[in-house]
N, C-alpha and C positions, 0 to 999 in steps of 0.2 A: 619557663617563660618563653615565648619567641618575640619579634619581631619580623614587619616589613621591612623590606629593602629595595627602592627604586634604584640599579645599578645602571642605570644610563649615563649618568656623569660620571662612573667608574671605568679606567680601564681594563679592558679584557686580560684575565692572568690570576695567580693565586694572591689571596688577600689573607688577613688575619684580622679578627674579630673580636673581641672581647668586649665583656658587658661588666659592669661597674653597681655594686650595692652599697648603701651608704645611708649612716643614719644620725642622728647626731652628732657622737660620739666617735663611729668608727666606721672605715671606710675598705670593702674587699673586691678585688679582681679576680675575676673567673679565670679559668681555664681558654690559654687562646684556642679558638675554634678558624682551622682553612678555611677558605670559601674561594670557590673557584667560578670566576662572571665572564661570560661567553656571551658577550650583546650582539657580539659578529654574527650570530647563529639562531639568531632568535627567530628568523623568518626560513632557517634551511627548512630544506624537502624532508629532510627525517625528522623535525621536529611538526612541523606544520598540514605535509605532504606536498605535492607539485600537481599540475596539470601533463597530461600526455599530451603527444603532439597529437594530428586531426589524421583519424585514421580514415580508411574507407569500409564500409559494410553493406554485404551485400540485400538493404532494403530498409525502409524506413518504420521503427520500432515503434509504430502506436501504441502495439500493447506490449507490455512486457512485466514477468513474473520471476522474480529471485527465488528461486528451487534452493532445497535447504545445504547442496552438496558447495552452492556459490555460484554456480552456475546460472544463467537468465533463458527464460523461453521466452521467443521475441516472436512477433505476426506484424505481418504489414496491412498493406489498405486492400480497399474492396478492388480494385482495379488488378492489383495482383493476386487476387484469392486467397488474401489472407497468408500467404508463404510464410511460415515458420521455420523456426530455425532454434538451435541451442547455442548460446555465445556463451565460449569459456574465454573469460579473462584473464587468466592466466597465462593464455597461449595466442588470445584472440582469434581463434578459431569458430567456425562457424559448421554446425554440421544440420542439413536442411533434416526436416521431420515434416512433413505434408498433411496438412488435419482432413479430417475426413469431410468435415463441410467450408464454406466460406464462413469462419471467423470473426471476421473486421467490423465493430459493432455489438460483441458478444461483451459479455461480464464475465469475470473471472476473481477466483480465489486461489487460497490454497485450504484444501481439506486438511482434516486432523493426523493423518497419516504423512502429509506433505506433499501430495501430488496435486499438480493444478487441476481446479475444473473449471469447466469453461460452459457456460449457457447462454443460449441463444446465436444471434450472426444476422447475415447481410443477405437479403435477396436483390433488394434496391434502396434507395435511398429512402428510410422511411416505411421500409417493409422489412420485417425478421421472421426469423425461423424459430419455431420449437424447439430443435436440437441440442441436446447435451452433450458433455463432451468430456471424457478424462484421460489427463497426461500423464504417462508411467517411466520418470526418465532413468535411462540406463548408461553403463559409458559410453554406449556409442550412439547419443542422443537419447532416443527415448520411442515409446508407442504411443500411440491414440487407440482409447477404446469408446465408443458409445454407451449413453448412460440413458435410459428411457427419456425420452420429448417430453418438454414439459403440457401443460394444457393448453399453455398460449402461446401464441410466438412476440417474440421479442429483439427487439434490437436497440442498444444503447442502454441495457437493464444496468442494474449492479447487484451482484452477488456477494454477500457477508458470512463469515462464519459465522454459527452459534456457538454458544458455552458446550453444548451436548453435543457436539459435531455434525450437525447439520447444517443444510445452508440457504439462506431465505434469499431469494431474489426476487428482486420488487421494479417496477416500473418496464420501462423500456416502450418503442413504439411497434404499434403490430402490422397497421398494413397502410396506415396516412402518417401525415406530419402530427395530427391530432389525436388522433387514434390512441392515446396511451395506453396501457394495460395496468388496469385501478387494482385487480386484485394479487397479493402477492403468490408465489407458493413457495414452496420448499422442499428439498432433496433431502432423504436420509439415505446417506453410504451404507446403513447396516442394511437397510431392508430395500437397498434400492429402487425405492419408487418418492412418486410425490404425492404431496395433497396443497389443496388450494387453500388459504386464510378463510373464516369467515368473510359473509359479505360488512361487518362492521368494517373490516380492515381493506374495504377497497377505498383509495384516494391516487388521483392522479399525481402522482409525483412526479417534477420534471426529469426530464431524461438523465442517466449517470447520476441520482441522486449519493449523495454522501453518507453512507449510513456506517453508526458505528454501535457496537457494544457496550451496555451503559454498566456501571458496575452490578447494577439488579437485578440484569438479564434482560431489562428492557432496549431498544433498538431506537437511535434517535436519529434525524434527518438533519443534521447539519447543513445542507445548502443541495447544491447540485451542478452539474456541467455548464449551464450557459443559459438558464432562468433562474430571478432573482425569487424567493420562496422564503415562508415563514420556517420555525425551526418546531418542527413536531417530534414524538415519539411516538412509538409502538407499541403496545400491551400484548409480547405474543402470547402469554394465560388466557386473557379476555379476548384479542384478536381487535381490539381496537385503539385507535390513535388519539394524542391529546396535541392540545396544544402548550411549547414550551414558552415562546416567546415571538409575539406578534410581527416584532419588528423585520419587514422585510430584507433580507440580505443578499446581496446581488452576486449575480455566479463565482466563483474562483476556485480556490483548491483549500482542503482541507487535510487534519491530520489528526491522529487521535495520541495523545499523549501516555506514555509507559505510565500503569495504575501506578499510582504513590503507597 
């Protein structure tokens, strides 16, 4: 059997317990069972965790990617060229890695091996680059190596893993505010190159759209950065998009939940 036990109106200290069975006829007591109630403690830092105090870093972390050692690769804005950096927590240490293009604006993943890739970047506001980009991190930071440009250029895309480890990047603007880029493409790490979606699978998605991995490998659009948008999917077999549900949803942040 168990029971709950709300221990608030107990004081903190060892207690003893027993439970009572009883039927008719005749009536038996368990085995006392300790129980030790610690309410003082219920909110400590080792049970809950705590806040650190407000440290200083050298740059403001738009993008940032959890490399699988624990470690974060972090990039600032356009104005500072994207300055990267490695921030170990552990030591709060910052060691600069300098990407080979301006960043700020790019999409990023992490490949099936665990290294970041990064597509796309900033020329201006509203104008992006081709450029691809993959991080190789080491102790003492890490490398940037180039990964062939994709067809379009893009800034503000987002970049998703696939189930096969490739990585589909969709959207982004290429050289106006309107300008989107309707057709997706996608990188494969084995053969390093890309190809573009059919033209079924061009649709303007707004910028930083939310995309995540459906259990059937299909690709759905959850929302996006800062336009209110219907909630579509992908067909990447067919190369074309459905609709899931009409109802417009206006920008914010999404997440995709650990499969059950």
């Amino acid at each position: 059997y168990f029971v709950a036990w709300n221990t608030v109106s107990v004081g903190d200290g060892s207690h003893v317990v027993t439970a009572v069975a009883r039927d008719a006829s005749q009536m038996t007591v368990s085995t006392p069972v300790t129980v030790t109630v610690s309410n003082a403690t219920t909110s400590a830092p080792s049970r809950v965790g705590q806040w650190s105090a407000v440290s200083n870093w050298p740059l403001v972390a738009i993008h940032a990617t959890l490399l699988p050692d624990g470690r974060v690769l972090v990039w600032d804005g356009a104005n500072e060229d994207g300055a990267a950096y490695v921030w170990n927590p552990s030591t709060n240490a910052f060691t600069a890695v300098p990407p080979p293009d301006l960043i700020f604006g790019a999409g990023h993943t992490l490949l099936a091996d665990g290294r970041p890739f990064v597509a796309g970047g900033h020329v201006q506001p509203f104008v992006g680059i081709p450029d691809a980009n993959v991080f190789t991190p080491s102790a003492n930071g890490g490398v940037w190596s180039a990964a062939p440009p994709m067809a379009i250029a893009r800034r503000y895309p987002t970049a998703t893993l696939l189930p096969n480890g490739r990585v589909l990047v969709a959207s982004g603007s290429i050289d106006c505010e309107t300008c989107i880029a309707e057709t997706p493409e996608i990188y494969d790490p084995t053969t390093n190159t890309w190809s573009l979606l059919p033209p079924g699978a061009d649709l303007a998605l707004p910028f930083y759209p939310h995309l995540f991995v459906l259990p059937d490998g299909r690709v759905i659009a959850a929302g996006a950065f800062q336009e209110a948008m219907e909630t579509v999917v992908l067909d990447l077999d067919t190369g074309t998009w459905s609709m899931v549900d009409p109802t417009v949803l206006d920008a914010g942040s999404s997440a995709m939940f650990h499969p059950s």
